[in-house]
N, C-alpha and C positions, 0 to 999 in steps of 0.2 A: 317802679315796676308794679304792675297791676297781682293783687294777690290771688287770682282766681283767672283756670283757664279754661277754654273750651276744649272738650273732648279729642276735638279733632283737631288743635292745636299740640296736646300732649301727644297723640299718636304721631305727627309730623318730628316734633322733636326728639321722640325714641327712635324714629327713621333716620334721622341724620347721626345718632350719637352712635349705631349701629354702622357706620358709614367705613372706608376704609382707613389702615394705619396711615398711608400717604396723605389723607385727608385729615386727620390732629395734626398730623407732621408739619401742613401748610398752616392749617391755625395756630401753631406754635412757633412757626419762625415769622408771624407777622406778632410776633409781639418779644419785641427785640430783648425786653429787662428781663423777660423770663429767660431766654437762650443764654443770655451771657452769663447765669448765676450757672448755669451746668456748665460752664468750660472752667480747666483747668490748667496748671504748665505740662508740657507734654515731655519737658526736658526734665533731670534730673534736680532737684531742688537743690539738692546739696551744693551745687556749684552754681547756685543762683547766689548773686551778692546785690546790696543796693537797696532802692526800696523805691515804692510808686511818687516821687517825688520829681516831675518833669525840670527836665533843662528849659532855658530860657527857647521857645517857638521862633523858627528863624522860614521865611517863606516871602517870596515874591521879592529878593532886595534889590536894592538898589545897585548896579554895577558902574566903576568909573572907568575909565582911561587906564591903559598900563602903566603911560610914561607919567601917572600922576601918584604912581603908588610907588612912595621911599624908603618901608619900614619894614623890607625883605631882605633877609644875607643874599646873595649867588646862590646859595647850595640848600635853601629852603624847597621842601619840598612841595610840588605844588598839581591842581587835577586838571583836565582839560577836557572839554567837552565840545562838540562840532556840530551845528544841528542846522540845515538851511541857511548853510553858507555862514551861519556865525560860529564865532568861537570865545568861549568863558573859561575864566579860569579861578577854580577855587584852593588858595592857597591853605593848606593843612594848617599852619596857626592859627588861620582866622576864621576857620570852622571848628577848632576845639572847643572855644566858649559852648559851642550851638553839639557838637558833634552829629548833629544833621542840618543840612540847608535844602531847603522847596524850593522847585525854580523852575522858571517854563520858558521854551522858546518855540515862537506860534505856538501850534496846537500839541507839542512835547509837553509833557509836563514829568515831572524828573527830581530825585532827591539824590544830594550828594552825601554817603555817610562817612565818616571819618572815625575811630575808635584811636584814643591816641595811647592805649594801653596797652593794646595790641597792635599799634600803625598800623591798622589794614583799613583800607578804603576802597568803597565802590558805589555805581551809581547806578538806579534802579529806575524804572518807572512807577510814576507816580499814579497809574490806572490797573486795578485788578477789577477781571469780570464785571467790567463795567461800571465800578464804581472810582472816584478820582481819591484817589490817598492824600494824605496829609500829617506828614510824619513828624517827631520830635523825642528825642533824647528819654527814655521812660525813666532813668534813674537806675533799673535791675542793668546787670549783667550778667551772664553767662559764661562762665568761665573766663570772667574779666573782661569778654568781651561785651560791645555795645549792644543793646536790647531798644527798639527803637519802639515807638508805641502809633498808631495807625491812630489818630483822635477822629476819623471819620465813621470808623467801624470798630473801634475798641478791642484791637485786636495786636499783638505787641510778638515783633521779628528780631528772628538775632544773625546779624551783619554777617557772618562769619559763615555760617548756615545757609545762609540765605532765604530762609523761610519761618512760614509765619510759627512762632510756640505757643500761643496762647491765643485765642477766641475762635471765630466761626469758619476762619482759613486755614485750620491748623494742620499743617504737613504738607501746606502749599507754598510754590517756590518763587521768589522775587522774577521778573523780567528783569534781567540785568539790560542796560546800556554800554554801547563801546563809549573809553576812556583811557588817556594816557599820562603816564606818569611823569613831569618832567622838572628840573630842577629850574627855578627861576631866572635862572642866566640864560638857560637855554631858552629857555619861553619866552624872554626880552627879546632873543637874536633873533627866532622864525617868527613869532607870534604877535610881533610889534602894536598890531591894531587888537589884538582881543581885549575885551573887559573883564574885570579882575571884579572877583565878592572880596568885601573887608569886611571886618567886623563892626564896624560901625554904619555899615551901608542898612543895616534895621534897627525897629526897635527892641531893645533886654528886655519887656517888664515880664514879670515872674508872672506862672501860671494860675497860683491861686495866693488868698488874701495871708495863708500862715509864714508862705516862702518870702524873703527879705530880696531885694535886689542883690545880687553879687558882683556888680559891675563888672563883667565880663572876665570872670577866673578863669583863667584856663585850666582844665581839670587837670593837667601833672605839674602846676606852677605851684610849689613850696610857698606853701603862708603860712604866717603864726597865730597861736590860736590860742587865748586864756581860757581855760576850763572853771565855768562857774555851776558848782555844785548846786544842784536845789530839789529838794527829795519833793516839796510840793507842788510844783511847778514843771520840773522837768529841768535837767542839767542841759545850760546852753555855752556855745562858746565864742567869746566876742574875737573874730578874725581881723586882724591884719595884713596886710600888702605892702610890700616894700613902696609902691607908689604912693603909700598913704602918707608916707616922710617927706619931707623937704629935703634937700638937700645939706642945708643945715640941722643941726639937728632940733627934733619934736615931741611933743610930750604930749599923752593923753591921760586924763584922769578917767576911773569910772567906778561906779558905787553900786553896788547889786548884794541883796541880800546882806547888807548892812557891815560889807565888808569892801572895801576901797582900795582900789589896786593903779600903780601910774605905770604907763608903758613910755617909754624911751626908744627912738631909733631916728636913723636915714638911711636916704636914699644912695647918699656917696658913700660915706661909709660901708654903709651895707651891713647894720647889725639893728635888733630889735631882741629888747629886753623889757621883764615885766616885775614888778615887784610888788608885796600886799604892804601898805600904811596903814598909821591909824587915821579916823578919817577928819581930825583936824588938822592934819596935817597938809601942806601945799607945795607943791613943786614950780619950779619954773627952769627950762632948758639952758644951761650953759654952753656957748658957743666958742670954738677954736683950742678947748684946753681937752679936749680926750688923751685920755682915759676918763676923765675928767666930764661928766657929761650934765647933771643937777643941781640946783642946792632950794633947799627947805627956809622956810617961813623964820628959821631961826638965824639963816646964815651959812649952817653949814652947807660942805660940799660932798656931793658923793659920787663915785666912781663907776663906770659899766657893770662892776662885780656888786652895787649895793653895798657899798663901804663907805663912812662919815671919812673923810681926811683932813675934814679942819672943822672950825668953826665947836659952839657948845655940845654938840652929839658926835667929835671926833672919834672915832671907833667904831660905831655901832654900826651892827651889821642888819640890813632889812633883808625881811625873809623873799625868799624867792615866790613870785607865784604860779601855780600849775600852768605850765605854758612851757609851747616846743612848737617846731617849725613841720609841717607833714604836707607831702601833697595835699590838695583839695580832696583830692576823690576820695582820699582815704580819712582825711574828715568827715566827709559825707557816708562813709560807711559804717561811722565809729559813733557818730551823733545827728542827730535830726536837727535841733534849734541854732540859731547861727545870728549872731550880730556882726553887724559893719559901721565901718566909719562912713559916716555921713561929711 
């Protein structure tokens, strides 16, 4: 910029900075990073839970066949939606991973939200005041319910509410869609030809480079979780999944901050245990003798409880390690960093 103006250049400019409020007003909402640093939540903080850490983006999926979807009880419940003579149906499991799904038919464009903490579901349009939304899971809730986040307009809605708590919409109210609630039996009997969202009809990858893949947790599905302390770093906690087992049973080792932990479980059984070793020490799964579930580099054997019962270390007891089974969500509320089996 030039250091030196014309006279009647600076007169011009003290005429326009003289100009009206309505006139900063529109030079300020054309410069978006300024507006969104002055918005705030409009709701009560105190019963904001969670944190800005998005669920996996679920938008435009793939729909199949009904009669090709096997992995619903009768009484699951599930959303229906009728738009130009079609009909979809998004069953509530398989929008918990997502707890929101994008999805358009013709010129609809349309989100299904799902809260499975509160099961309340409803489906909204996907166009405010002329701009087209594009919604996803923000990670906050509001009094446990879901908080969805608008990544078109960075502006973040609570399901429950129905309007927007936080950015440039704020105490603006969703355009609901009709929708019907029906249990999957029923939906098979009238609905024969509609198309069913799964949860693998998109892709999971995670929103940014810090968040891990969670391979599709359902946020009230019970995992186990070992709690590795680390004052430098940040305390993380490596998650398990009853699907991570075999059905026979399976051993994981793992070594973090210089301390060496083997985790034990299956799938049949249905139990997952974690214990801290030292870290020469080696495990390999013993199959068909449970209680009866390891034995160590030396021989001996030890028991779901971490108990030697044979072999040279008969007796000894290995310590437990910080680890318990908690919904997801409530993982998510309690710790930010998270490992998974690969």
């Amino acid at each position: 910029m030039q250091k030196h103006f014309s006279i009647v250049f600076l007169f011009v400019s003290l005429t326009l900075l003289s100009c009206s409020k309505s006139g900063d007003s529109e030079l300020l909402d054309s410069n978006p990073d300024e507006t969104s640093k002055t918005y705030d939540w409009i709701v009560s903080k105190n019963n904001l839970t969670g944190s800005d850490d998005p669920f996996p983006f679920a938008e435009n999926p793939k729909l199949v066949s009904l009669n090709s979807v096997t992995n619903l009880n009768d009484n699951d419940i599930v959303v229906l939606v009728s738009f130009n003579n079609q009909i979809r149906v998004y069953p509530y499991r398989f929008i918990a991973p997502f707890e929101v799904v994008n999805d358009q038919i013709t010129s609809i464009n349309y989100a299904v939200k799902y809260c499975p903490v509160t099961e309340s579901g409803v489906v909204v349009e996907n166009n405010f005041q002329d701009e087209t939304s594009s919604f996803i899971a923000s990670g906050f809730r509001y009094k446990q319910n879901l908080i969805s986040l608008d990544k078109n307009s960075n502006t973040y809605w609570s399901q429950m509410l129905l309007k927007c708590v936080k950015g440039k919409y704020e105490n603006e109210y969703h355009h609901t869609l009709p929708m019907v609630e029906l249990s999957w039996k029923l939906t098979k009997q009238f609905f024969p030809n509609a198309k069913v969202f799964t949860s693998t009809s998109i892709s999971n990858k995670p929103q940014n480079s810090k968040r891990k893949t969670t391979n599709d947790i359902g946020i009230d599905e019970r995992v186990f979780g070992n709690i590795n302390l680390d004052e430098i770093n940040g305390t993380s906690v490596e998650i398990f999944r009853k699907s991570d087992f075999n059905s026979s049973i399976s051993l994981f080792e793992n070594i973090q901050n210089n301390t060496k932990t083997v985790t034990v479980g299956s799938s049949s059984l249905d139990f997952i245990v974690s214990f801290i070793v030292e870290i020469e020490n080696t495990f390999t799964p013993i199959q068909n003798a449970f209680p009866i579930i390891m034995k160590d580099e030396t021989g001996s054997e030890w028991t779901i409880f971490g108990k030697a019962v044979s072999g040279p270390r008969k007796d000894e007891q290995l310590q437990a390690a910080k680890s318990y089974k908690a919904s997801w969500w409530a993982w998510k509320d309690f710790y930010l960093q998270f490992d998974f089996v690969e």
